[in-house]
N, C-alpha and C positions, 0 to 999 in steps of 0.2 A: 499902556505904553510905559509908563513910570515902574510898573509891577517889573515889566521886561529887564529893565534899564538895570530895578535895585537885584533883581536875580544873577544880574550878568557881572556885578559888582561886586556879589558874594561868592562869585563860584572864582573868579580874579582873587579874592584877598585866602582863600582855600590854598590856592595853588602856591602863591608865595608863600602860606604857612607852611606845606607840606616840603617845596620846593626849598625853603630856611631848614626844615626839621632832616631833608636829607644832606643839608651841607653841613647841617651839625653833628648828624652822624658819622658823616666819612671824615671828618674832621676826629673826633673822639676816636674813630678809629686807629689815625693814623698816629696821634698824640699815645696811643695805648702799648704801642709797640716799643716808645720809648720810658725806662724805668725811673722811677722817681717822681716823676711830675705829677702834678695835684690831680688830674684829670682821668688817671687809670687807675681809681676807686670806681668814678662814674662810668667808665669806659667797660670795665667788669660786671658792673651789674646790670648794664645798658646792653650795650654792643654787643660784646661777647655771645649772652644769651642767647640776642637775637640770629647771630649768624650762625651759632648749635643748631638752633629751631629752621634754618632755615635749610641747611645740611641734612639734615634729619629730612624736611619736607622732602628735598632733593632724592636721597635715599629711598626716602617709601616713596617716590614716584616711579626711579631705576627700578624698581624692586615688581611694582605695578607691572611694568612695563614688560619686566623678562617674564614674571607670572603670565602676564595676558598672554607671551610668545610663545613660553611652554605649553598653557591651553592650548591653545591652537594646535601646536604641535601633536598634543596626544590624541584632541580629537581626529584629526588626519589618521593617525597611527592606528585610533580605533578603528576610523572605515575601514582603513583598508586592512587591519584584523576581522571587522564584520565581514565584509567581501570575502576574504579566505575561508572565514567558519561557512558562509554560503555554499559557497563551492565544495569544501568539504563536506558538506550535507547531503546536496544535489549528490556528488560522487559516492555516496556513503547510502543511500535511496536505490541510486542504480546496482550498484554492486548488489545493495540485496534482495533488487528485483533479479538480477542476475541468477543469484544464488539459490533462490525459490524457481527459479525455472530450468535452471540445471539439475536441480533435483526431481520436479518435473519431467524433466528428459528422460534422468536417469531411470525413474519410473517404468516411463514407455519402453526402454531398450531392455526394462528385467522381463516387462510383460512381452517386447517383442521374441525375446529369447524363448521365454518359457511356452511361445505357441510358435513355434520356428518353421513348423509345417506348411503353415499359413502364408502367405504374402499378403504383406500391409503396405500402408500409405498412409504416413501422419498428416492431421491437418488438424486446424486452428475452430476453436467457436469462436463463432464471429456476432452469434445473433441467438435470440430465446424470446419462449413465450413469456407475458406478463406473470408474476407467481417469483415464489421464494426459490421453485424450484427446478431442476434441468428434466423435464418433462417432453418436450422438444424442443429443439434449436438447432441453430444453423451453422456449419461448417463450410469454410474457405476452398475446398475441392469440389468438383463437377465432376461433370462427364467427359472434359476436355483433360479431363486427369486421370480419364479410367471407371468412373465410379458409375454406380448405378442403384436399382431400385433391388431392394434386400440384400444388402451388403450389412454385416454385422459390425458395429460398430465397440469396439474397449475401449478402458481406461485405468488408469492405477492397476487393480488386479485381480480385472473381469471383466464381464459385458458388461456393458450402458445400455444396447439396440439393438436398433436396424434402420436402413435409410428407405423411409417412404416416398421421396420425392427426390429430383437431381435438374438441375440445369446447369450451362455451360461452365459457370466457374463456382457451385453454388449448391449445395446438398443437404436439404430436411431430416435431422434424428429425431427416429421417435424412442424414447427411453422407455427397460420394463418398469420403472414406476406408471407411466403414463396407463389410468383408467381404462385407455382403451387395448394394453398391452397383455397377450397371455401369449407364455413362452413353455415350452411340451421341454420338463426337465427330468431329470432324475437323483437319486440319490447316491454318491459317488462309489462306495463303500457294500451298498449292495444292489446296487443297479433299478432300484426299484423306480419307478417312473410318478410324473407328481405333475400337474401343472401353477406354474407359477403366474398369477394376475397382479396387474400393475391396481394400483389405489395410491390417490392421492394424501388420501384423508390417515393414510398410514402413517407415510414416511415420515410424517414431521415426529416421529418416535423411535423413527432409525431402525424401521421393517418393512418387510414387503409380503404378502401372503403366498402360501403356497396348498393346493387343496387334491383331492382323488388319490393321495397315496394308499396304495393297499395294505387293507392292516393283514399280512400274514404273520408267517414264528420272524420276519427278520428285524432284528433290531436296530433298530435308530434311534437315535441320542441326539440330544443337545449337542451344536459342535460339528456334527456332519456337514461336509460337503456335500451343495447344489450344484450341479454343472448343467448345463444344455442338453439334450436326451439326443442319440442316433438315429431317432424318429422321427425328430422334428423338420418339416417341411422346408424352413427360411430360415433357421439356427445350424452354426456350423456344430457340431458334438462335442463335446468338455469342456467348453466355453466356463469358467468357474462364475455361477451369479453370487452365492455366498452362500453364511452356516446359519443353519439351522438353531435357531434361539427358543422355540416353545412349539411342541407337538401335542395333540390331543388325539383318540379317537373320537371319532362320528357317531351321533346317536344311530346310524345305521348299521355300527359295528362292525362297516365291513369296510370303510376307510378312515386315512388318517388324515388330518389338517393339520396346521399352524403355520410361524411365521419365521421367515430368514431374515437377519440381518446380512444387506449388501456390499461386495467388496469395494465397490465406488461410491464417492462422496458426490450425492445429487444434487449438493449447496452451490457446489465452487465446480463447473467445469471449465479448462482453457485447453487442451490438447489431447487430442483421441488420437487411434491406430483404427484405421476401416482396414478391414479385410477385403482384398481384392477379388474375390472368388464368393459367390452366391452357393448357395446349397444345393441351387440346381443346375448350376454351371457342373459342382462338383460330384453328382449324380449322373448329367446328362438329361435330365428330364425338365419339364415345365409344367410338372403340375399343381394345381392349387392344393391348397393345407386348410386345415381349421384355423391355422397361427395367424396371428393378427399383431 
């Protein structure tokens, strides 16, 4: 209790010190403003200082205060700069998914031109087997669209197929890379006849095999045009599959082999043109092939 008593006696004789030391102040103060008097030497070395010092504090706190306001400020300004580069981005993505697919279009409409004879119907992959590569997969048109079973399927600037399967809104390719694909071709240049077999274990070197060409006097070169043969059962004819990159003859010497590089890219498919007309539609007949 006495502890309480001398604490509450000392913080009382504080306060009149400090309470005397500020009416000496204002006092010195007001004595400073008048000239001559004894007390504004004291007042200048005193006072004065202290109210610079405290001017000063005043200022860097003003100073504090607009800085902390302009932060804020900029950060605001940034978001909604980040916001706009977003948008910008976003719009800048689409345009050149855009862009890639216009050219895509533009693709389709040189290949639709260049086989004009033909009636097509573009449509979408929708779907593929597991693999690096477009081997089969599935397309956004059925039968509700016209289509059906050996309808020849392009792309960029040739065949990819033929459809081995069809439902309502919904159509299986099978690609001549596909293993189990052999396509009755020829060589464009001098008509000589070849069959082309799909191999997986190729492609991934950017070929496809092609085998049975006759070795007569006619010459073919590296660089010839493959097209789809007039004899083929489920191929429409001059269908372009690609050029010929490595020929050999056969130890039997009486055919030739090797290998075509394909006009279409088996990586990346997103838009074909099926042909709406079958080989046997376009014949009039229904009858089975060796073609597969």
């Amino acid at each position: 209790m006495k502890k309480k008593n001398q604490s509450s006696l000392s913080n009382k004789y504080w306060l009149l010190i400090l309470s005397g030391l500020c009416v000496l102040l204002m006092c010195l103060s007001l004595l400073s403003g008048s000239t001559g008097t004894p007390f504004r030497g004291v007042a200048n070395l005193t006072v004065i200082p202290m109210q610079k010092g405290i001017n000063q504090i005043g200022m860097w706190l003003s100073d504090l205060s607009s800085n902390f306001e302009t932060l804020q400020a900029v950060k605001k300004e940034n978001k909604t700069l980040q916001e706009k580069v977003d948008e910008l981005t976003i719009e800048n993505n689409n345009l050149q998914q855009e862009k890639y697919e216009l050219e895509r279009l533009q693709e389709l409409y040189k290949l639709d031109q260049n086989y004009a004879d033909y009636t097509k119907i573009g449509a979408r992959v929708i779907g593929k087997d597991s693999g690096n590569w477009f081997s089969t997969f599935t397309i956004d048109k059925g039968s509700n669209d016209g289509l059906k079973v050996d309808m020849n399927v392009m792309a960029e600037n040739g065949l990819v197929g033929i459809i081995t399967k069809v439902g309502p809104d919904w159509a299986t390719v099978r690609s001549v890379i596909d293993d189990s694909s052999n396509v009755s071709a020829m060589v464009l240049s001098t008509s000589d006849r070849c069959m082309v077999r799909g191999d997986l274990s190729l492609i991934s070197d950017g070929k496809i095999r092609f085998e049975q060409l006759e070795n007569n006097d006619n010459k073919v070169e590296v660089g010839e045009q493959v097209v789809t043969s007039h004899i083929s059962d489920k191929y429409l004819q001059g269908i372009l599959i690609g050029y010929i990159s490595e020929i050999n003859v056969d130890s039997n010497n009486l055919t030739r082999s090797g290998y075509i590089t394909p006009v279409v890219n088996f990586k990346n498919l997103q838009e074909v043109l099926v042909i709406t007309t079958t080989k046997a539609d376009k014949n009039g007949t229904n009858k089975d092939g060796t073609e597969e």
